[in-house]
C-alpha positions in Angstrom: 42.2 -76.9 35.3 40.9 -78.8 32.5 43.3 -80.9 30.2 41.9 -81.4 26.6 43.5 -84.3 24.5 43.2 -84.4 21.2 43.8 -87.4 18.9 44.7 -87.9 15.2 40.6 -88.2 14.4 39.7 -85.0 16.3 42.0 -82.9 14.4 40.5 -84.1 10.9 36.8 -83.5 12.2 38.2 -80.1 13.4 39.3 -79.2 9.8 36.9 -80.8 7.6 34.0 -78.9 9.7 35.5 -76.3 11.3 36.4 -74.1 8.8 33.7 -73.1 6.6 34.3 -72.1 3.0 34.4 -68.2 2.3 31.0 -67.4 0.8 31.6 -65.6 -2.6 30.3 -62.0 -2.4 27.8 -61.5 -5.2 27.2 -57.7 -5.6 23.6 -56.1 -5.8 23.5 -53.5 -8.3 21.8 -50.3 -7.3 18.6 -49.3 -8.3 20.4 -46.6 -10.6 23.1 -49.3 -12.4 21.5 -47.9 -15.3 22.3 -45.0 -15.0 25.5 -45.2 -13.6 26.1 -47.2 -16.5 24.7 -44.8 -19.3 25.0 -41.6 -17.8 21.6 -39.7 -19.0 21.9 -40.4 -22.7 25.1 -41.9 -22.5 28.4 -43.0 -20.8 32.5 -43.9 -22.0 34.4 -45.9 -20.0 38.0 -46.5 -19.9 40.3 -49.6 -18.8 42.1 -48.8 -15.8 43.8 -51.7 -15.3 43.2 -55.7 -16.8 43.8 -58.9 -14.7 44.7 -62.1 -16.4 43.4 -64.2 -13.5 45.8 -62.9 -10.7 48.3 -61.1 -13.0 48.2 -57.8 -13.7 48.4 -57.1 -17.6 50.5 -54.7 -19.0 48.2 -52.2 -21.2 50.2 -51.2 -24.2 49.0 -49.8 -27.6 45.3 -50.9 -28.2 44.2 -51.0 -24.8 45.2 -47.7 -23.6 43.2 -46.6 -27.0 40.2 -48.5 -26.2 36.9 -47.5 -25.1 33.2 -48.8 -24.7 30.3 -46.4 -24.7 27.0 -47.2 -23.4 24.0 -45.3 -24.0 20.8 -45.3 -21.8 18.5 -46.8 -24.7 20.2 -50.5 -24.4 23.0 -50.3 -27.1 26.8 -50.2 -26.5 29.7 -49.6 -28.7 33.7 -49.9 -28.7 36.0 -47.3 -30.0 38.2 -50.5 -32.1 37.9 -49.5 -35.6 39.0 -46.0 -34.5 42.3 -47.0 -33.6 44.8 -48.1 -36.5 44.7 -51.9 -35.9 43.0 -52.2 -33.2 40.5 -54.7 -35.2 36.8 -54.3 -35.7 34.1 -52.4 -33.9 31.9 -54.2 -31.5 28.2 -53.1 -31.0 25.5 -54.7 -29.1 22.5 -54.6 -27.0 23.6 -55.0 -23.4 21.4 -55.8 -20.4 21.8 -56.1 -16.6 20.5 -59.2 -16.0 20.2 -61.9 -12.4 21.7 -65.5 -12.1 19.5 -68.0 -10.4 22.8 -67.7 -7.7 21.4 -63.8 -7.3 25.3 -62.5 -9.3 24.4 -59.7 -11.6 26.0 -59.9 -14.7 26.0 -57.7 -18.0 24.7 -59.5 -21.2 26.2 -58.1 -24.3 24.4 -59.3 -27.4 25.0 -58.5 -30.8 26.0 -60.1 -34.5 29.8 -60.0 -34.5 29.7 -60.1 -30.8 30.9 -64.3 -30.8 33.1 -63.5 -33.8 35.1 -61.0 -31.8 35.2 -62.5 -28.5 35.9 -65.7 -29.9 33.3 -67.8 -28.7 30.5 -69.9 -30.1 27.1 -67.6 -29.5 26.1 -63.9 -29.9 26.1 -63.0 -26.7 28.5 -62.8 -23.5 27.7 -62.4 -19.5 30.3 -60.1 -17.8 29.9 -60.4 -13.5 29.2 -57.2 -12.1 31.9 -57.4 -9.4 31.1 -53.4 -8.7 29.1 -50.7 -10.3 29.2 -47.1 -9.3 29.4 -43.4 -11.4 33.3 -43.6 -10.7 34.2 -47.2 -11.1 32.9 -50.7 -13.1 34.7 -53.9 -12.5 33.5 -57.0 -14.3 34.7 -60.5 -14.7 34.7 -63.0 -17.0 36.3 -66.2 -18.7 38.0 -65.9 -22.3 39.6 -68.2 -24.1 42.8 -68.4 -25.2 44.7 -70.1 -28.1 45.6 -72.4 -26.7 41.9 -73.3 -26.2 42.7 -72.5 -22.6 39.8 -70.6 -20.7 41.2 -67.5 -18.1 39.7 -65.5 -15.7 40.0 -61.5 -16.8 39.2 -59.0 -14.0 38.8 -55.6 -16.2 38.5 -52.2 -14.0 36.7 -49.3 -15.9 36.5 -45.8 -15.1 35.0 -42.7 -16.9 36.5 -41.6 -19.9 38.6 -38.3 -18.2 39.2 -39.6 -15.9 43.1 -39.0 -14.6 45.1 -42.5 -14.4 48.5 -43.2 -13.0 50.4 -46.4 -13.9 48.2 -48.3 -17.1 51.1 -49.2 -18.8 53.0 -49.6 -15.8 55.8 -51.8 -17.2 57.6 -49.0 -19.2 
């Protein structure tokens, strides 16, 4: 029988190089993302649900209203200004396009598009964390007042299509 004996310096080297760090999954769009985006002319998604980094948002008034439609031909469009103060509509060009990292993200570019995301340029990258005809989920970092940046998860599905629990706290 063999007797290992381990000392104060094994145990370090044991978790400082045993234990490799997760690797983040990076998702490969399909070869029809565009598609699956657009539809054939074009597409309306829904949010399903919103995550403020790990919190679940409640989705009252203006975001059970809202909507994004993206049509084959490159341009995209919000449903905003169709919703009593809901704010103004955003349209843009959006593109799938690949980090040096190989993440997909969707570039939204347009003139108001810094104005109403509150940042600096006119353009915004959204991680594709999953693409398919039935379900999108991007990420990305917004700031807040308090000049703050957070990590929003958003989950969209087809307009139609039959949720349970979006404004789950009432």
């Amino acid at each position: 029988m063999v007797i290992f004996r381990f000392n104060w310096l094994t145990y370090v080297v044991i978790i400082l190089f045993g234990c490799e760090k997760p690797q983040e999954y990076a998702f490969i769009i399909p070869k029809n993302a565009k598609q699956m985006l657009s539809g054939d002319s074009s597409k309306t998604w829904i949010l399903a649900k919103k995550f403020n980094n790990k919190t679940r948002m409640n989705m009252e008034g203006c975001f059970l209203k809202y909507s994004q439609t993206f049509r084959f031909n490159g341009t995209m469009k919000d449903n905003a200004e169709e919703n009593r103060g809901c704010g103004e509509t955003l349209e843009a060009t959006w593109k799938f396009v690949k980090s040096p990292d190989k993440k997909y993200y969707l570039k939204l570019e347009g003139k108001k598009v810094g104005e109403l995301l509150n940042i600096e340029e006119d353009f915004k990258y959204f991680k594709i964390l999953h693409l398919s005809d039935s379900i999108m989920q991007l990420q990305y970092y917004h700031k807040q007042f308090s000049n703050k940046f957070t990590q929003i998860t958003d989950y969209w599905v087809p307009e139609g299509t039959k949720l349970k629990d979006r404004n789950f706290h009432w």
